[in-house]
C-alpha positions in Angstrom: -110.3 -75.8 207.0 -113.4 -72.9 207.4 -112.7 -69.6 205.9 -109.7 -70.0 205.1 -107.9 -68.9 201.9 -104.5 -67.9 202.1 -103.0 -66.7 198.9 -99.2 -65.8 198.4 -99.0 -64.0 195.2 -96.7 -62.7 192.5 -98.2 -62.9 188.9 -96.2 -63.8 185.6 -98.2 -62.8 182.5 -95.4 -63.3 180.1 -92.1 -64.6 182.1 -89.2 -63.9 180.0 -90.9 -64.5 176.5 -93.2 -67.8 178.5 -96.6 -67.0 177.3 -99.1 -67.4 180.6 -102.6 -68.7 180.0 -105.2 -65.7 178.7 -106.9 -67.0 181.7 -104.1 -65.0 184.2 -106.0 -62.2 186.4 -104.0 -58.9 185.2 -105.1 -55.3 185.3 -107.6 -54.1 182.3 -105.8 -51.6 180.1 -107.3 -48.6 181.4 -108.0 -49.5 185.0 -106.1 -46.5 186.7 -107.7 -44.0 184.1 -110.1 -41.5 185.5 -113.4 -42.3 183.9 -116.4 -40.0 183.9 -119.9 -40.3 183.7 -119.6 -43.1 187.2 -120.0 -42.3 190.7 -116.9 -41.3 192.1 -115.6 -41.9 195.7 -114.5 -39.3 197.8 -111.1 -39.1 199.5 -110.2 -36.3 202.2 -107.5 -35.8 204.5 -108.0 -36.5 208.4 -105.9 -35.5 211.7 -105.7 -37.5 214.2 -104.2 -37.2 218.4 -101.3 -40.2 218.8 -100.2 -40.6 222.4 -97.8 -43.0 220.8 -96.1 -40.2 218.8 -97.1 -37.4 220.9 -98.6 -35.1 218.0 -101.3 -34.9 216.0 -100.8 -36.7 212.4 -102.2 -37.1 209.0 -103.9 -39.7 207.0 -106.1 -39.4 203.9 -109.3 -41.9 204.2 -111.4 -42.8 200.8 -115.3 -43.8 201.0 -116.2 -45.2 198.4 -119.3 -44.1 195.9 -122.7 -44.5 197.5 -121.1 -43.8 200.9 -123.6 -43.2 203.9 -123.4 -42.7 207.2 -126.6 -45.1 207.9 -124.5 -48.1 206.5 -121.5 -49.8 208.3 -118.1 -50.6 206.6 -115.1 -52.6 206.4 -111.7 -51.2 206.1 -108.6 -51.4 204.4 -105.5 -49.7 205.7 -103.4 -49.1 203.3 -99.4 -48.4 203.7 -96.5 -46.8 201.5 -92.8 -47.5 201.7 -89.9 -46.4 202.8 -89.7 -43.1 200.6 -93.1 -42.0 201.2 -95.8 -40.7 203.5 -99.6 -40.6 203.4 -99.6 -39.1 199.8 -97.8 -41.8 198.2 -100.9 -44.0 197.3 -102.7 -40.9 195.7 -100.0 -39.1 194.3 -98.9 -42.7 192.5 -101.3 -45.0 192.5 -104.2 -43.3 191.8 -106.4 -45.9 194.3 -109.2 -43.8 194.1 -109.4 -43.8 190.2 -108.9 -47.4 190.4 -111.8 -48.3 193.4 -114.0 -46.1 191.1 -113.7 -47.9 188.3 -114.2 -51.6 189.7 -116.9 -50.1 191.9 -118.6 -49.2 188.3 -118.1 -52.6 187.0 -119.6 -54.3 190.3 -116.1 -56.1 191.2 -116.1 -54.5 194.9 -117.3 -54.7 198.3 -118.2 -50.9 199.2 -115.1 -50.2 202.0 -113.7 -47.3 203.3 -109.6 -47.2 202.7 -107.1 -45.3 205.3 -103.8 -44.6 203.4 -102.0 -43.4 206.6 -97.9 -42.4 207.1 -96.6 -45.1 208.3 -93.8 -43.9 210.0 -94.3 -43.2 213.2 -92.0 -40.0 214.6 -92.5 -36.5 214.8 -90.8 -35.9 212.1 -92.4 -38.3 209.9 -91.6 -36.1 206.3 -90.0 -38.3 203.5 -87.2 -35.5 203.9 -83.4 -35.8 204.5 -81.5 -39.1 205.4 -84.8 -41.0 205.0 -82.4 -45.0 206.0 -81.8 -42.8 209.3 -82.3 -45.4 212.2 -84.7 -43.3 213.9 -86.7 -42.9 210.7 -86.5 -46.6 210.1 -87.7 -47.2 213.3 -90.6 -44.9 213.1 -91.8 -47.5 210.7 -91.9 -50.2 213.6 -93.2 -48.3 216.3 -96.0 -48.0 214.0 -97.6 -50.9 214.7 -98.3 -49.1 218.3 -99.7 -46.0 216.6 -102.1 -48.0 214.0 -103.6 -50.2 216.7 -104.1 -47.6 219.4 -104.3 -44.7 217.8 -105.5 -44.5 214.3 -107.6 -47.7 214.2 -109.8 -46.1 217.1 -110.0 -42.7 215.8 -111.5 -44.1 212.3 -113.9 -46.4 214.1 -115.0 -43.4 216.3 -115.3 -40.9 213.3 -116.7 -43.1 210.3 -119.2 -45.8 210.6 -117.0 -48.9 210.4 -117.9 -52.9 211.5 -115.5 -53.3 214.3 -114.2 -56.8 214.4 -111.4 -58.9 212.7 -113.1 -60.3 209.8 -113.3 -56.5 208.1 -110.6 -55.2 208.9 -107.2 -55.2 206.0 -104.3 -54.4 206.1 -101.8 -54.4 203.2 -98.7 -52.0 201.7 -96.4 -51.5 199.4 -92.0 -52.5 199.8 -91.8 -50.9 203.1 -95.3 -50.9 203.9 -95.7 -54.6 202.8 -93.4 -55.8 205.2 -95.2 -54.0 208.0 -98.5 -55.5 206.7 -97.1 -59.0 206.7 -95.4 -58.3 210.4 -98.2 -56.1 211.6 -101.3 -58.3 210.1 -99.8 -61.2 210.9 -98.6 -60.4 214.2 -102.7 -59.4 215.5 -104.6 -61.8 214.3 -107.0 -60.7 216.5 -107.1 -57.4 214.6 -106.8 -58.4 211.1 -108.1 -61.2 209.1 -106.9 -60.1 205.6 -103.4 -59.3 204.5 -101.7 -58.6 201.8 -97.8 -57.9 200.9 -97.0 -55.9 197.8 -93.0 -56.3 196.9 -92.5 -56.9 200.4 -88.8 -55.2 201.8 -85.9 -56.6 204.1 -87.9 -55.5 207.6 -90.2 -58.4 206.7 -89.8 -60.5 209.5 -88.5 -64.4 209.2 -91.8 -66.5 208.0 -90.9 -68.4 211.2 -91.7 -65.4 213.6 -94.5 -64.8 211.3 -96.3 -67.6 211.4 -94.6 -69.1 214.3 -98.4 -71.3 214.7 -99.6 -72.3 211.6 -102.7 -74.3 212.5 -103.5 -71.3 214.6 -103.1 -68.9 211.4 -105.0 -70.9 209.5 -107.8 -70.9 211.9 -107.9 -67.0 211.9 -106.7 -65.5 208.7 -108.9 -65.1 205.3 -106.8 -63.8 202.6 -102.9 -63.7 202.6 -101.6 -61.9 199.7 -97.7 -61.4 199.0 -96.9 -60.0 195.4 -93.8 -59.1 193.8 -92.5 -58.1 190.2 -90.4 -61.1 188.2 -87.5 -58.0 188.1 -87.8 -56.8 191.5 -84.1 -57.9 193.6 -86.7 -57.9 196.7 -88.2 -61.0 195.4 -86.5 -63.0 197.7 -88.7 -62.2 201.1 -91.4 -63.2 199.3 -90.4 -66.3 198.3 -89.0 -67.2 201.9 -92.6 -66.9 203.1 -94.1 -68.6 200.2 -92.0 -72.0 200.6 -92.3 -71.6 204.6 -96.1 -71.5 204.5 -95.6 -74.3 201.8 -93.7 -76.7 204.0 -96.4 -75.8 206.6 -99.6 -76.9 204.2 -100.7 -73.7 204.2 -103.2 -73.7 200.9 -101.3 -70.6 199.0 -100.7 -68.9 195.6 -97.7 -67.7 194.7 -98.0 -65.3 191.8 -95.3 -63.6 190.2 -95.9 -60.2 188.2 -93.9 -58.8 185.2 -91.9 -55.8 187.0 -89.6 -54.3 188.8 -90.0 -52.5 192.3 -92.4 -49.5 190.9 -96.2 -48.6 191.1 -96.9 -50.5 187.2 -96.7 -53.6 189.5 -98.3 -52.1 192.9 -100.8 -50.4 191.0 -101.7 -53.8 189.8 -101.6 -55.5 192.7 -103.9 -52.9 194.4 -106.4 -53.5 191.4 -106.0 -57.4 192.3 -106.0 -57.9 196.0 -109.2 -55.0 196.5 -111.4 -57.7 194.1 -110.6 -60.4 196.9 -111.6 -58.1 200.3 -114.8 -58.8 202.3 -116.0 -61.6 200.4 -115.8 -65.6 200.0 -112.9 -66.5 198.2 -113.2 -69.9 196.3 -109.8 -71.8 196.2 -111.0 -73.8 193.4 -109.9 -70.5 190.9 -106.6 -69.9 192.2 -105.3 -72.2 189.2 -106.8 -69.0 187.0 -103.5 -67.4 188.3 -101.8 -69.2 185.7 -98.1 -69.9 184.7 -96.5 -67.9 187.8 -93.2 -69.6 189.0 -90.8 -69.4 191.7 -87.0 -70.7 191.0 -86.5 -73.7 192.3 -85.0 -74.9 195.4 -82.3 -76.9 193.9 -81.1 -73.9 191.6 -77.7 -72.7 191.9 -76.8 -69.2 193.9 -78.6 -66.3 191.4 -79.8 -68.6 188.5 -83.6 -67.6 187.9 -84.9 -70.5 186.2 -85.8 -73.5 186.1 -89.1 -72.0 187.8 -91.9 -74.1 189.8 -95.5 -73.5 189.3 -98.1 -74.1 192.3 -99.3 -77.1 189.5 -95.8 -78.3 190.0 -95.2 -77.6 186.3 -91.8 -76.4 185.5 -90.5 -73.9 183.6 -87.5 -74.1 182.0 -85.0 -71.2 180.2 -81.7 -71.7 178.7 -79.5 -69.5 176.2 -78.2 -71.2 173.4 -78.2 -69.5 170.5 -75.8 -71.7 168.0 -78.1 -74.6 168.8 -80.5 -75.9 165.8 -82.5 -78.2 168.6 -83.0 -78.0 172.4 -84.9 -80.4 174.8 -85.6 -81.1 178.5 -85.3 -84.7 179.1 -87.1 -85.8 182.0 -87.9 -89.1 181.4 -90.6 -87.6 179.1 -88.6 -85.1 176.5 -90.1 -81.5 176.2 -89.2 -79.7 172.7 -87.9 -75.9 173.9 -88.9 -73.1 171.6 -86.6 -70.7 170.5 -87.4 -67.0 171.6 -85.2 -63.8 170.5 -81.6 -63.8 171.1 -80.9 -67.5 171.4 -83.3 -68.0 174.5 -84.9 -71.5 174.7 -88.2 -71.7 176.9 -90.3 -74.4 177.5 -93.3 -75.6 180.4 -93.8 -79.2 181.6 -96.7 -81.1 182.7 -97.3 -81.0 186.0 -94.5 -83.2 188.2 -94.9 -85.3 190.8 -93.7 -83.7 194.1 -90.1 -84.6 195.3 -86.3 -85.0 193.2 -86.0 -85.4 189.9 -83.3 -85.7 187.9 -83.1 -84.2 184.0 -81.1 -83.5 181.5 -81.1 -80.5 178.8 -80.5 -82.2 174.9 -78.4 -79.9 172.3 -78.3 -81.2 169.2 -78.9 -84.5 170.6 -76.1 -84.0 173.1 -76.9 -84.4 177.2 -75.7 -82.1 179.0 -76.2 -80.6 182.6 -78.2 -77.3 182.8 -75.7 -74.9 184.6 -78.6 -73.1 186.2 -79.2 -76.3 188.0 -77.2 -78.3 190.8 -76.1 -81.0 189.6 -76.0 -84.6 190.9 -74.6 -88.1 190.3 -77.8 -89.7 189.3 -78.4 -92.5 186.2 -74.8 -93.0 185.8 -73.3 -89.6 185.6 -74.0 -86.4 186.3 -77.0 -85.0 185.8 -79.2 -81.7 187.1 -81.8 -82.2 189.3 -85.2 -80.3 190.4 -86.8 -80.3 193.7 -90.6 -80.3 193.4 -91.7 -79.2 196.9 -93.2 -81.9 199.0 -96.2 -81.3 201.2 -94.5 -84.2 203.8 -91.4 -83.2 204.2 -91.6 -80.8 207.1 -89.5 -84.1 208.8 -86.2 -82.6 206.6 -86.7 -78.9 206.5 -83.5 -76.5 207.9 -84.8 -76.1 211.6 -83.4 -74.0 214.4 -81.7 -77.1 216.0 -78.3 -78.7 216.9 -77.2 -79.7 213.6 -74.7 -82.3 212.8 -72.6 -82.8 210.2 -71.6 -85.1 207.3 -68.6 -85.4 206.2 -66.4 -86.8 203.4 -63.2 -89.3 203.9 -61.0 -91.8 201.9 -59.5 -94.5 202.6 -57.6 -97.2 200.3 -59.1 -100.5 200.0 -56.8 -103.4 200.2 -60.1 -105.6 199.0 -60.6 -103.7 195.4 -56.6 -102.4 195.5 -58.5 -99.1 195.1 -58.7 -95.4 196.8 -62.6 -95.4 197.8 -64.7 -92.7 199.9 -67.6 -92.8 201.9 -69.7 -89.7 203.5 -70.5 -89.9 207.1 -72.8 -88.4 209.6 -71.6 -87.1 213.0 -74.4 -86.2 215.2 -74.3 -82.7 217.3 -71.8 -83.1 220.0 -69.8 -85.9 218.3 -66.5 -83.2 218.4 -67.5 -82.4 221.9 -68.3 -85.9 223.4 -65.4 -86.9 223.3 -66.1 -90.3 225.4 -68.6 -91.0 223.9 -69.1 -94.0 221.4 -72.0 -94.5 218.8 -74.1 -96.7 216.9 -73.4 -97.0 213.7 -76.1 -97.5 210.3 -74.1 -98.1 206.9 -76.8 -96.8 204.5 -76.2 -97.5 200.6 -77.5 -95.7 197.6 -79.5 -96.9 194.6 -78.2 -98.1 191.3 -76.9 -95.6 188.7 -75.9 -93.2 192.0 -73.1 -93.3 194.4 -72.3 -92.1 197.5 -73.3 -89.2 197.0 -77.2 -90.1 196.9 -77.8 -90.2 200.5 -75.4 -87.1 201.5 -77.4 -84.4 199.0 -81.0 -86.0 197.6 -81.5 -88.1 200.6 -80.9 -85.3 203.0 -79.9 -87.5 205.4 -78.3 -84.8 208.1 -81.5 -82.8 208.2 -83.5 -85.6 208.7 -81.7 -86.9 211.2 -81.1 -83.5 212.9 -84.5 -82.8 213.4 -85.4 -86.6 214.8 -82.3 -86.3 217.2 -83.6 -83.2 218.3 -87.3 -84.4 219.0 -86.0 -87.4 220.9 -87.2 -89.5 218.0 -83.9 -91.4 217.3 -80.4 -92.2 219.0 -77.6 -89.9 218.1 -75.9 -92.1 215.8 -73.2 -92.2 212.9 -74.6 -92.9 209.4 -71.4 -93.9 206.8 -73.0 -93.7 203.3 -70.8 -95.9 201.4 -70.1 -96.2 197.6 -71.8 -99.6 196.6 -70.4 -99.6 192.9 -67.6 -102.0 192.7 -65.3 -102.6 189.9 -67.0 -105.7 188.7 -69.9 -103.7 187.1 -73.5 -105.6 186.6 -76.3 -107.0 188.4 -74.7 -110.2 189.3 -73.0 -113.1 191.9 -69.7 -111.3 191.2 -70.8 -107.9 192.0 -72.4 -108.6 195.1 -70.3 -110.7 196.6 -67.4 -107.7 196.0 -69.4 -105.2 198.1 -70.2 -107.6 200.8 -65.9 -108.3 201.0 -65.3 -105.1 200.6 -68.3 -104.0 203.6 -66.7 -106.5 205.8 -62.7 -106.2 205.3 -62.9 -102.5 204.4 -65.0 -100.7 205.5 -65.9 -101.7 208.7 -62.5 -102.3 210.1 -62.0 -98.7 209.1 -65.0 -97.3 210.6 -64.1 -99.1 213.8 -60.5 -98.1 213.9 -60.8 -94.5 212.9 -64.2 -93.3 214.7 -65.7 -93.4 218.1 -68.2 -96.0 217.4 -69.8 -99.6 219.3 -68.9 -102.4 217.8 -71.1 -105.2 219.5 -74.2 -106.3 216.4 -76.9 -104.4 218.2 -75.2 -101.0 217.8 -75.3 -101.5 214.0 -77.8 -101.2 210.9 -77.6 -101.7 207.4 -80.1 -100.3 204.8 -80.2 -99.1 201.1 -82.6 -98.5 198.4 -83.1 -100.3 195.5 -79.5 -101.9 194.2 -78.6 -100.9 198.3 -81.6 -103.2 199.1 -80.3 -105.9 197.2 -76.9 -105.4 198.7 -78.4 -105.0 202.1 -80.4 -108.6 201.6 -77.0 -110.1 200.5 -74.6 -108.9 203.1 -77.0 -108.6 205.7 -79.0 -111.7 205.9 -75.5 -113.6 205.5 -74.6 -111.6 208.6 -76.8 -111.3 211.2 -74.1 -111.8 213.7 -72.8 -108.6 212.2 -76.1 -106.6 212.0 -78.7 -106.5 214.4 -81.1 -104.6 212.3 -81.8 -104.3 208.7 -83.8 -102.1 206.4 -84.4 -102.9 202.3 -86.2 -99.7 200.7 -87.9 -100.4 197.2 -86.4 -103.9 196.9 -86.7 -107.7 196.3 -84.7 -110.3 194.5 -85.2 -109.8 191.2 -85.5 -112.5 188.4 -82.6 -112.9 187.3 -81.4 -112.9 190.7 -83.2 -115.8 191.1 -80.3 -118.8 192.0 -78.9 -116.2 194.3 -82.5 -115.6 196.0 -83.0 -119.5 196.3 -79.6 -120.0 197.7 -80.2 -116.9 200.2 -83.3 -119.0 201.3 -82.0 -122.2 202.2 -79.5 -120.6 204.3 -82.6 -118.8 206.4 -84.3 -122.1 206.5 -80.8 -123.9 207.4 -80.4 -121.0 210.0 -83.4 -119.9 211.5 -82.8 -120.5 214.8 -79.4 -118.3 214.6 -80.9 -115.5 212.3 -84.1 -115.5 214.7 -82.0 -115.2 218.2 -79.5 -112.1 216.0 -82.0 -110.1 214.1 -83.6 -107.8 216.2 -85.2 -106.0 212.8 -86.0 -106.7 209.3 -87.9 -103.6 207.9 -88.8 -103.6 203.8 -90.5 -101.1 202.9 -92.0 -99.6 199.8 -93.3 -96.9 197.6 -96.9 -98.2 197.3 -97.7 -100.3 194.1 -96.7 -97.7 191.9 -93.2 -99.1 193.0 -91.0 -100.7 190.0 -89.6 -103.5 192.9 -93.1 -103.8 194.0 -93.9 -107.3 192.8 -90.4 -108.6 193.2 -90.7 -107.5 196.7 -94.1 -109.3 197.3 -92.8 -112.5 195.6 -90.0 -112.2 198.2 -92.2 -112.0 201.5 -94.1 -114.6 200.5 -90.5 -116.9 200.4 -90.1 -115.6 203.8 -93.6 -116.1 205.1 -93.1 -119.5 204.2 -89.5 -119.5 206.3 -91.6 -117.5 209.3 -89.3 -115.2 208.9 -89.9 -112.3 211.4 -90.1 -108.9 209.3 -92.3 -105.2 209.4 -93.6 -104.3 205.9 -94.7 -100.6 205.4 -95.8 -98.4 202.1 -95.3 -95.4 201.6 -97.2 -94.1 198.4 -94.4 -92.3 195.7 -93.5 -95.3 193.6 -89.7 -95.4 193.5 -88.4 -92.1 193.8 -86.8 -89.7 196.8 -89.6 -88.8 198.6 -90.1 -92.5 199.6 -87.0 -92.9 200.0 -86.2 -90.0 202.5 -89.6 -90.9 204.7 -88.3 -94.8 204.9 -85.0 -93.4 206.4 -87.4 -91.1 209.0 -89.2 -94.4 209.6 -86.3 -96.5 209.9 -84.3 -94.5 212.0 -86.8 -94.0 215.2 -86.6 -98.4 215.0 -82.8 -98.2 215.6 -80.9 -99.2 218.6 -83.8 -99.1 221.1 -83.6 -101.6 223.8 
C-alpha cells in the first residue's frame, strides 16, 4: 500500500479512571490561548456567487503567518454543525489562535483554511426551526455548492495547489458527517478527511467506502474522532469496524468528552499536525489505550473495550468486593478506583472469541456487560477480538437464512434433547424442494450452542450461498454431550446410537431433506472430531463426506483408534467406493490436537486411506474453526 494512512480516531487519555500511556497525543494546556510575541495568521471574511444557491454567500478563509502571494498552498475546508454557520469555528474554536500557536512551534504545514456555512439555502442563518427539512437539506445540497462553487472561487482568488493530494476536508457533528460523505464520496477532489463527533447524516460505511481497495489507493489521511461521553459515538464506531473488516490500516481513538468544542477543539489541534505531510504508521501505537466496546457486548454496556493492540479493557462495579479478577486463561488483578469501580488492561489478545470469566472473592461469575455463552462447561462471557479474515462471516446485504431451535425426545437416552438447525433462504418458500443435510458438532466443554452463536454458522453460510460458493443446505448442530460423561468407549458409542436412531430419523421425518449418503456430511471440532471419526468412519454408507476440525485419536483413545483401523484395513474397498470426502483440518502447529492428528494420518497413510489435510494458522480456537466450516462447506455435495 503507497501513501496510504488511513486513521479512524477517537482518543482516551484517562477512560473512566484507566490511566492511558503519557505517550497519548492530547492538546498542550494552553494550545487555544492567544499568545503574543509570534506571527499571527490572518483570517477575513469572503463573498462568493453560488449558482447552486442562487445568492451570494459568506465564508471566512485563514492564511496562515508568513502568507504570500508568490507561494502556492494547500487547503483545508473546514465545516461546523448543525447549529452553526461560518462563525462557528471562530467564535468557538478559536482555529486561528490554535494554527498560530503550532505554526510557532514548527508542528504545521503553512495552509490556507476555508471555514464556510455549510448549509446550502438562501436562508442559511442558524435561526428558527434549525431540524427544518429544508434546512437539513441545505446541508446535503452542499456538497454541490463546495465543489462548484466555493472550491473554484478560493482557487481563483488565493494562490492554492489545485489537485487532490492538498486539498482537506474535515467538520465538526454535522459538519463531520458531511466530510466523511462529501470527502469520501470525491476522491478525486480530496485526499484527506477527517470526522470530528461525526452525526446521524453520516452515510452507511458501506456507501462510503463501497470500494475499499480503490479507497485505499486514493486517500491519505482518514480521521474520525469522537468524545468517550458523546451518545453520537456510535457512527463512528460503525465506520471504524467496517473499514476494519475491510483491512483498512486505521486508528480508532477515543477522546475524554462529550459532544462540545473541549473535544473538537482538540481534535482540530490533532488532525492540522497530520495535513500535507508523510504520515508514518509505525506511531499510530503513540495513540495509546483508546478502546471501542466490544462487538460481543450486550445492548448499551460500554465496556469491556478493545484497543487497536487488541488489548482489552475491562470495568466492573463492585464495591462490597475485597478482590476482583479477569480470568482469561491468564488472570489479570483489577484495581479498585472510587466508588466501587474495578478497572483493569490485558495484554494484547489474539484476534477471534474468547471466552473469560470475572473472579469475586474467588467466585466465577459472568460479567453482565458481556454476552454470555456455554463455553468450558457452563456459562461463561465471551469477547470478540476482531479478525482481519473474517470478511467470509460479516452481516452482508444478502438473502439470509435462518437457524433455528427444536426438541425432540430421545427414545435412545429416554431424554428431552435439542438441536439448532439452519434453513437456507427460500427453505419456507421452496416448498418442493428437498436439501442436503451436514450434522455439525461442537467441541468439548460446549453444546449446541457453539456452532449457532461463536461459530456463526448462518452468516457464513449466507454469504457462501449467496456467492455461489456452496449448495443451499440444512446444517442441524446437535448436542454431542450424552449422559454418560467422559472421554471414553461408553460415551462415544452413546452419541453415535443416539446420531443414528434419533436424530436422523427425526431430521428425515420432520424436514424437507435427501436422504440418499451423498446428500449428507458430518463434521465437528475437537470432541465433535472425535465423534465425527467414530460415527463416521463406522458409517460411510451413511455419510458421503466427512470433516474432523482440530482432532485425532488421542492417547488414551488408543484401543478405540487401533480398533477403528482394522475395520478401514478390513473395509477399504467399501469405505473407498462410499466416501467421497475425508477433510482434517487444523489450526497450524500451535494446535493442542496437532500431534495426535499427525500420528493419526500417518495410520491412515499406511491404510492409503484417501483424505485432504489443510492448516489453518490460529491454534485451537474459533477463528480456525469458523474458516474450516467456510472451507468445508464449498467441498459439500458437488457432483
Amino acid at each position: 500500500m503507497k501513501n496510504i494512512t488511513i486513521i479512524l480516531v477517537c482518543a482516551l487519555a484517562y477512560c473512566f479512571g484507566v490511566q492511558a500511556q503519557s505517550s497519548i497525543p492530547h492538546s498542550q494546556a494552553g494550545f487555544d490561548v492567544e499568545k503574543t510575541g509570534i506571527a499571527q495568521g490572518k483570517i477575513e471574511t469572503v463573498t462568493y456567487n453560488s449558482k447552486t444557491v442562487g445568492t451570494k454567500r459568506k465564508a471566512l478563509v485563514y492564511t496562515p503567518p508568513g502568507f504570500s502571494k508568490s507561494k502556492k498552498y494547500p487547503v483545508l475546508y473546514l465545516l461546523h454543525g448543525i447549529g452553526g454557520d461560518e462563525l462557528e469555528w471562530f467564535n468557538n474554536g478559536k482555529p486561528q489562535v490554535i494554527l498560530d500557536n503550532l505554526y510557532a512551534e514548527g508542528k504545521l504545514t503553512p495552509m490556507i483554511v476555508v471555514l464556510p456555512n455549510g448549509r446550502a439555502i438562501k436562508d442559511d442563518r442558524a435561526t428558527g426551526n434549525i431540524m427544518a427539512p429544508d434546512k437539513v437539506e441545505g446541508f446535503a445540497i452542499f456538497e454541490k455548492d463546495l465543489l462548484n462553487n466555493l472550491i473554484p472561487f478560493i482557487e481563483k482568488t488565493y494562490p492554492v495547489i489545485k489537485n487532490r493530494e492538498s486539498r482537506a476536508i474535515a467538520g465538526l457533528s454535522m459538519g463531520g458527517g458531511q466530510s466523511l460523505n462529501f470527502g469520501l464520496g470525491n476522491l478525486d477532489k480530496f485526499a484527506w478527511v477527517g470526522g470530528f463527533s461525526s452525526a446521524p447524516n453520516t452515510k452507511a460505511p458501506e456507501v462510503l467506502v463501497p470500494n475499499p481497495e480503490a479507497t485505499k489507493q486514493q486517500l491519505k489521511l482518514l480521521w474520525i474522532s469522537c468524545g468517550d461521553n458523546d451518545n453520537l459515538m456510535s457512527f463512528s464506531e460503525r465506520t471504524h469496524l467496517y473499514l476494519q473488516q475491510h483491512r483498512i490500516p486505521h486508528i480508532f481513538y477515543v477522546e475524554p468528552g462529550g459532544h462540545d468544542f473541549n473535544v473538537w477543539k482538540n481534535d482540530l489541534y490533532l488532525f492540522s499536525q497530520l495535513l500535507f505531510k508523510p504520515v508514518d504508521t509505525s506511531s499510530f501505537d503513540k495513540y495509546g489505550l483508546h478502546g471501542t466496546r466490544a462487538e460481543s457486548n450486550v445492548r448499551n454496556s460500554k465496556y469491556p473495550q478493545l484497543t487497536a493492540d487488541h488489548r482489552a479493557i475491562f470495568r466492573i462495579k463492585a464495591p462490597d468486593a475485597q478482590k476482583v479478577q479477569i480470568d482469561l486463561g491468564r488472570k489479570y488483578d483489577m484495581v479498585r478506583q472510587e466508588g466501587g469501580i474495578w478497572e483493569t488492561v490485558t495484554d494484547s489478545l489474539g484476534e477471534g472469541f474468547h471466552y473469560y470469566s470475572l473472579l469475586i472473592d474467588g467466585v466465577a461469575v459472568a460479567d453482565p456487560g458481556s454476552e454470555t455463552f456455554y463455553g468450558m462447561g457452563r456459562m461463561a462471557s465471551g469477547i470478540e477480538v476482531p479478525f482481519k479474515g473474517g470478511e467470509y462471516y460479516a452481516l452482508k446485504d444478502v438473502p439470509h437464512g435462518d437457524i433455528r431451535m427444536k426438541r425432540y425426545y430421545s427414545e435412545v437416552s429416554r431424554s428431552w434433547r435439542r438441536f439448532f438447525v439452519y434453513t437456507p433462504a427460500g427453505y419456507d418458500t421452496h416448498t418442493t424442494e428437498k436439501y442436503p443435510v451436514l450434522y455439525l458438532l461442537h467441541g468439548g466443554g460446549e453444546d449446541e450452542r457453539g456452532w449457532a452463536t461463536q461459530g456463526k454458522t448462518d452468516l457464513i453460510m449466507d454469504n457462501l450461498i449467496a456467492e455461489g460458493k456452496a449448495k443451499p443446505m440444512l446444517i442441524i448442530m446437535l448436542d454431542g454431550n450424552m449422559a454418560s460423561a467422559g472421554f471414553n468407549a461408553g460415551a462415544l458409542k452413546a452419541f453415535e446410537a443416539e446420531l443414528m436412531q434419533a436424530i436422523i430419523p427425526f431430521v428425515e421425518k420432520n424436514y424437507r431433506v435427501r436422504k440418499e449418503p451423498d446428500s449428507r456430511a458430518l463434521a465437528g471440532l475437537s470432541m465433535g472430531g472425535i465423534q465425527t471419526l467414530y460415527a463416521g468412519l463406522y458409517h460411510t454408507d451413511m455419510f458421503a463426506h466427512l470433516g474432523v476440525f482440530s482432532s485425532g485419536w488421542l492417547p488414551f483413545y488408543q484401543k478405540i483408534a487401533d480398533d477403528q483401523y482394522e475395520f478401514i484395513s478390513k473395509n477399504k474397498a467399501a469405505i473407498d467406493s462410499q466416501l467421497r470426502l475425508l477433510w482434517i483440518a487444523m489450526g497450524g502447529k500451535e494446535d493442542i490436537a496437532y500431534q495426535n492428528c499427525q500420528n493419526m494420518l500417518k495410520e491412515f497413510d499406511t491404510l492409503k486411506l484417501k483424505y485432504t489435510y489443510s492448516e489453518y494458522p490460529g491454534g485451537h480456537t474459533w477463528p480456525v474453526w469458523r474458516n474450516n466450516l467456510y472451507h468445508f462447506a464449498q467441498l459439500l455435495f458437488n457432483k
